[in-house]
mmCIF file of the N, C-alpha and C atoms, coordinates in Angstrom:
data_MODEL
# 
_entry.id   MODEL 
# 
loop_
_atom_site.group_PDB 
_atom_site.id 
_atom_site.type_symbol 
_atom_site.label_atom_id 
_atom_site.label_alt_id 
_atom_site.label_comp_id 
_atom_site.label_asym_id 
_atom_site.label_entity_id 
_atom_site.label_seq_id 
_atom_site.pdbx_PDB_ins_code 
_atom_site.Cartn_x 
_atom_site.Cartn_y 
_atom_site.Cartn_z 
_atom_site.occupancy 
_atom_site.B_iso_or_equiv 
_atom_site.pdbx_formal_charge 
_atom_site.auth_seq_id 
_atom_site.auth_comp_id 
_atom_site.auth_asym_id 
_atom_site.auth_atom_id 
_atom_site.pdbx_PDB_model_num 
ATOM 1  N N  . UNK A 1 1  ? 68.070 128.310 -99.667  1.00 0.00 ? 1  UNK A N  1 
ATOM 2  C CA . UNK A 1 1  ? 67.513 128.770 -100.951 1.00 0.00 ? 1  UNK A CA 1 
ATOM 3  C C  . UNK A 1 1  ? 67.644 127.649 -102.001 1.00 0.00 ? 1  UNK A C  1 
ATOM 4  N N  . UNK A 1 2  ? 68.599 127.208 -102.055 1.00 0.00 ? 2  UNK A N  1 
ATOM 5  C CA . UNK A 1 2  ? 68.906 126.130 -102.978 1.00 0.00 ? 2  UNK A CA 1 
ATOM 6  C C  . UNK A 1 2  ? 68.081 124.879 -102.500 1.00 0.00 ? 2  UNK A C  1 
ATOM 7  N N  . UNK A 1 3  ? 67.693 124.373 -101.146 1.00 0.00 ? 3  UNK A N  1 
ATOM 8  C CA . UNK A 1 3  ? 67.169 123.330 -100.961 1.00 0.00 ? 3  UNK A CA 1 
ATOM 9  C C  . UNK A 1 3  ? 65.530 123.445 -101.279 1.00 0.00 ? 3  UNK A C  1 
ATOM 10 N N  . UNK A 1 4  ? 65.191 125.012 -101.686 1.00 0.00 ? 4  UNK A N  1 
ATOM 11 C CA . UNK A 1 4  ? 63.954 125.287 -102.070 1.00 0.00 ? 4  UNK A CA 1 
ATOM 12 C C  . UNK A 1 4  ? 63.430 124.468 -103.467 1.00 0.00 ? 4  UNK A C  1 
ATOM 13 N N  . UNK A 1 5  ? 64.741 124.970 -104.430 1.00 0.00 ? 5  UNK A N  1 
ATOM 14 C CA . UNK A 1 5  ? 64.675 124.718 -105.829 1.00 0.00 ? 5  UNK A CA 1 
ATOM 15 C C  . UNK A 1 5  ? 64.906 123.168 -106.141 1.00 0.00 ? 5  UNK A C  1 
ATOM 16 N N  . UNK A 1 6  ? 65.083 122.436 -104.928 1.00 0.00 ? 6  UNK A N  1 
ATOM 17 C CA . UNK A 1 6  ? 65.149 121.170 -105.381 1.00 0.00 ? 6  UNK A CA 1 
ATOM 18 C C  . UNK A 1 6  ? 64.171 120.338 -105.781 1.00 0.00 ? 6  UNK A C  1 
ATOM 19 N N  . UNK A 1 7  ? 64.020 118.929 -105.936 1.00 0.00 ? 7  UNK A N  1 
ATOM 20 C CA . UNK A 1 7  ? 62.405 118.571 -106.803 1.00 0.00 ? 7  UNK A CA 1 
ATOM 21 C C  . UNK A 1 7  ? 62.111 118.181 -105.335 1.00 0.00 ? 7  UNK A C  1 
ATOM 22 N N  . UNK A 1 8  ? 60.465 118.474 -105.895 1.00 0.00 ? 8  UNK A N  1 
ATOM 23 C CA . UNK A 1 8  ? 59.632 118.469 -104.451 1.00 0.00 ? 8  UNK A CA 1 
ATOM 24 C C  . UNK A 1 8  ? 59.384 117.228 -104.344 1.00 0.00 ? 8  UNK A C  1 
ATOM 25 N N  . UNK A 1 9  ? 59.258 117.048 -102.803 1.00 0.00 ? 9  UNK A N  1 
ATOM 26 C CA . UNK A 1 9  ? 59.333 115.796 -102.084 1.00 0.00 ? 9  UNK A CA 1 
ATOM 27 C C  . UNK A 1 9  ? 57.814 115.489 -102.197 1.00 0.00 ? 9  UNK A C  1 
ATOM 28 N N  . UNK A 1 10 ? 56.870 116.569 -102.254 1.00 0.00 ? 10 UNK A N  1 
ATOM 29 C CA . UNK A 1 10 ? 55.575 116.389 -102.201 1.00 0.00 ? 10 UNK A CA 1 
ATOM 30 C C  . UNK A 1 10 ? 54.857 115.552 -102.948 1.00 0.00 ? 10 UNK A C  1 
ATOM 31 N N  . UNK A 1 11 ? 56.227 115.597 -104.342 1.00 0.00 ? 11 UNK A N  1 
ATOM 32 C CA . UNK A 1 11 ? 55.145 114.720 -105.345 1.00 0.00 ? 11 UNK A CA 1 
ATOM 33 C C  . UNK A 1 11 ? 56.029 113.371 -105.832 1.00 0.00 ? 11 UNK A C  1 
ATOM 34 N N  . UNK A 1 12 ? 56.240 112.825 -104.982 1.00 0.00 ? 12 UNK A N  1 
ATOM 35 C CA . UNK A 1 12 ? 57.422 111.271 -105.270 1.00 0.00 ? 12 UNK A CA 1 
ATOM 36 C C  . UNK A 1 12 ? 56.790 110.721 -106.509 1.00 0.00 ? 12 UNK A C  1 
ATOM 37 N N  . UNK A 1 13 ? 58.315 109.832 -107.033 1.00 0.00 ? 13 UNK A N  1 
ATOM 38 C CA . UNK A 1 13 ? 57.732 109.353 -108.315 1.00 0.00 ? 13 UNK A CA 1 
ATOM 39 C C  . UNK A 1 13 ? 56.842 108.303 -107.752 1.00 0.00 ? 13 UNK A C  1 
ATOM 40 N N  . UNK A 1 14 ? 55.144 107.780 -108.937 1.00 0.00 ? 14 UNK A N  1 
ATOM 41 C CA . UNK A 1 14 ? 54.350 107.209 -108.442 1.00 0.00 ? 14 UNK A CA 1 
ATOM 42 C C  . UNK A 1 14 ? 54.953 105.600 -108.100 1.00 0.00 ? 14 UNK A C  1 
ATOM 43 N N  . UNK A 1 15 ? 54.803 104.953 -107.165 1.00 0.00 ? 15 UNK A N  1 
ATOM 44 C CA . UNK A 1 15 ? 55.376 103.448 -107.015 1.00 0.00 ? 15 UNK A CA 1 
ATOM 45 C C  . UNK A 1 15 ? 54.503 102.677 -107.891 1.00 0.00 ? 15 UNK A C  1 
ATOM 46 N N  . UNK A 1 16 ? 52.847 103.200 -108.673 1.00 0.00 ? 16 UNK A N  1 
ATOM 47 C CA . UNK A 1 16 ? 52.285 102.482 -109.248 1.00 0.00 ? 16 UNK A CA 1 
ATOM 48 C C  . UNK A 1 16 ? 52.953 102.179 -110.459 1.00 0.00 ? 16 UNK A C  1 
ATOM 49 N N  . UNK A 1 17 ? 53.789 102.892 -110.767 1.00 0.00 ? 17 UNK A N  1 
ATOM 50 C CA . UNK A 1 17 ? 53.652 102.430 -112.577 1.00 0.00 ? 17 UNK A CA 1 
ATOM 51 C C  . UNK A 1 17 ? 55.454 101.810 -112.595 1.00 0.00 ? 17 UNK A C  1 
ATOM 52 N N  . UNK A 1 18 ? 55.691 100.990 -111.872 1.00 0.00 ? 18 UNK A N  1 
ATOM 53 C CA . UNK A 1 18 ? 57.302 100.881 -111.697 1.00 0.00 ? 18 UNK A CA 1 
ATOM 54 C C  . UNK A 1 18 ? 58.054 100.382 -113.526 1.00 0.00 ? 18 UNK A C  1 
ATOM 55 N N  . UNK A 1 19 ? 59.335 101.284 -113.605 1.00 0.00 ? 19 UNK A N  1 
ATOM 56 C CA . UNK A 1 19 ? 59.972 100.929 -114.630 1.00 0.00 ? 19 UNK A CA 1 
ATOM 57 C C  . UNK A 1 19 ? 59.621 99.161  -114.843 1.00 0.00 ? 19 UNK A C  1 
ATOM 58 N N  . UNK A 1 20 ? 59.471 99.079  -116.349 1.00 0.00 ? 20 UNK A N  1 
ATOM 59 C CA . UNK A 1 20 ? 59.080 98.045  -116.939 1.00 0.00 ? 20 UNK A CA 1 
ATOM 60 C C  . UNK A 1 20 ? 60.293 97.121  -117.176 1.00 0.00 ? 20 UNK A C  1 
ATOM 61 N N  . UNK A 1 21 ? 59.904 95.773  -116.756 1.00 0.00 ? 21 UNK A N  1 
ATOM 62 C CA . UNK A 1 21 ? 61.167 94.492  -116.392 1.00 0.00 ? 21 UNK A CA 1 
ATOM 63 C C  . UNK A 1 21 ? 61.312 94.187  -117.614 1.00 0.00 ? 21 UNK A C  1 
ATOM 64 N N  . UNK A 1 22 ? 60.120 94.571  -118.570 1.00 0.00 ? 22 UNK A N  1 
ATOM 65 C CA . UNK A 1 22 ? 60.702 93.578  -120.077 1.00 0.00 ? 22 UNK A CA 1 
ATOM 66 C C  . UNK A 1 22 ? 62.067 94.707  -120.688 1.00 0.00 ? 22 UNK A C  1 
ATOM 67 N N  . UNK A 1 23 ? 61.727 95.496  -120.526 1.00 0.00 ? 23 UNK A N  1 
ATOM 68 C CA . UNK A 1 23 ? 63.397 96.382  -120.579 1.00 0.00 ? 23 UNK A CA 1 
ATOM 69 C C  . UNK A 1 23 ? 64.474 96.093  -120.750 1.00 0.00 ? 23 UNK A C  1 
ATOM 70 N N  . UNK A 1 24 ? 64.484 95.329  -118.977 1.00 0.00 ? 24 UNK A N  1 
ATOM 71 C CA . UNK A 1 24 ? 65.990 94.983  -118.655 1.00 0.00 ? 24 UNK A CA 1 
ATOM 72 C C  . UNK A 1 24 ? 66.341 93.558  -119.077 1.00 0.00 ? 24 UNK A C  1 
ATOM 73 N N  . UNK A 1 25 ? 65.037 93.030  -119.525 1.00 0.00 ? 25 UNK A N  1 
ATOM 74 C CA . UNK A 1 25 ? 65.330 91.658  -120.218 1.00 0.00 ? 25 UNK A CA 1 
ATOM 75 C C  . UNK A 1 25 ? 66.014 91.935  -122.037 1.00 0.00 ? 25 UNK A C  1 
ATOM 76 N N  . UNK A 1 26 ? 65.572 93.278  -122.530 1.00 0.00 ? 26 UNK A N  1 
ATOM 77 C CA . UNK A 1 26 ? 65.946 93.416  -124.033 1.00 0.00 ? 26 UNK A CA 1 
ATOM 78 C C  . UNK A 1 26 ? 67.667 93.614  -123.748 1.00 0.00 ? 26 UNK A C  1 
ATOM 79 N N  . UNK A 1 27 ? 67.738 93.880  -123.006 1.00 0.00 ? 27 UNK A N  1 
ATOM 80 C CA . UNK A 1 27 ? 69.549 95.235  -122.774 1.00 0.00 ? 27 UNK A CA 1 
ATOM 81 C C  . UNK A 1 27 ? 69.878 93.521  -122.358 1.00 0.00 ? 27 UNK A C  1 
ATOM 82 N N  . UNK A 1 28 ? 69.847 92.951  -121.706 1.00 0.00 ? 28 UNK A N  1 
ATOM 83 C CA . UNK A 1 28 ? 70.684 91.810  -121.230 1.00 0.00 ? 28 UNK A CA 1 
ATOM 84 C C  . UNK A 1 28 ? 71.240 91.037  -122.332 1.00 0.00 ? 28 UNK A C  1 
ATOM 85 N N  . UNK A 1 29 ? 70.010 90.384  -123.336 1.00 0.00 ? 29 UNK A N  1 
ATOM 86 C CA . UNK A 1 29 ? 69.844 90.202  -124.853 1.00 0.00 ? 29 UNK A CA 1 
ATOM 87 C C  . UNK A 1 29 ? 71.332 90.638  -125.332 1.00 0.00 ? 29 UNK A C  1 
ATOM 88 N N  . UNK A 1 30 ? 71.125 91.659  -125.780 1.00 0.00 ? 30 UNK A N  1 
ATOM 89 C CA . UNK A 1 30 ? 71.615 92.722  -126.728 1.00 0.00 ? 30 UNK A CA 1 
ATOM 90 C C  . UNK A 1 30 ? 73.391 92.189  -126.069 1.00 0.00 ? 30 UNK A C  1 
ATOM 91 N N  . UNK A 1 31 ? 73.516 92.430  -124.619 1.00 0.00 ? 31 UNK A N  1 
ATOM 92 C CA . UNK A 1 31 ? 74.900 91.909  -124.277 1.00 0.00 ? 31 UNK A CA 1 
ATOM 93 C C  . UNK A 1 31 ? 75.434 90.607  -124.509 1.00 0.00 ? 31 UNK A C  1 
ATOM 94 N N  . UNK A 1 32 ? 74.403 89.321  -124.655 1.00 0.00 ? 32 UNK A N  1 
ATOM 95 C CA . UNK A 1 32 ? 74.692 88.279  -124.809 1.00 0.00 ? 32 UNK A CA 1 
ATOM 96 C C  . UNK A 1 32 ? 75.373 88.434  -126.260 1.00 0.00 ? 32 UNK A C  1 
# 
């Protein structure tokens, strides 16, 4: 029952739109 309510496999997150790299370039920044 519980493995019902889990998020559906049917709809994976899309691989087209992948988290954005300029991102992890601002946060790196910010630590320097």
């Amino acid at each position: 029952m519980i493995a019902s309510t889990a998020m559906p496999t049917t709809t994976p997150m899309p691989t087209t739109t992948p988290m954005p790299t300029t991102t992890t370039t601002t946060t790196t920044i910010q630590q320097l």
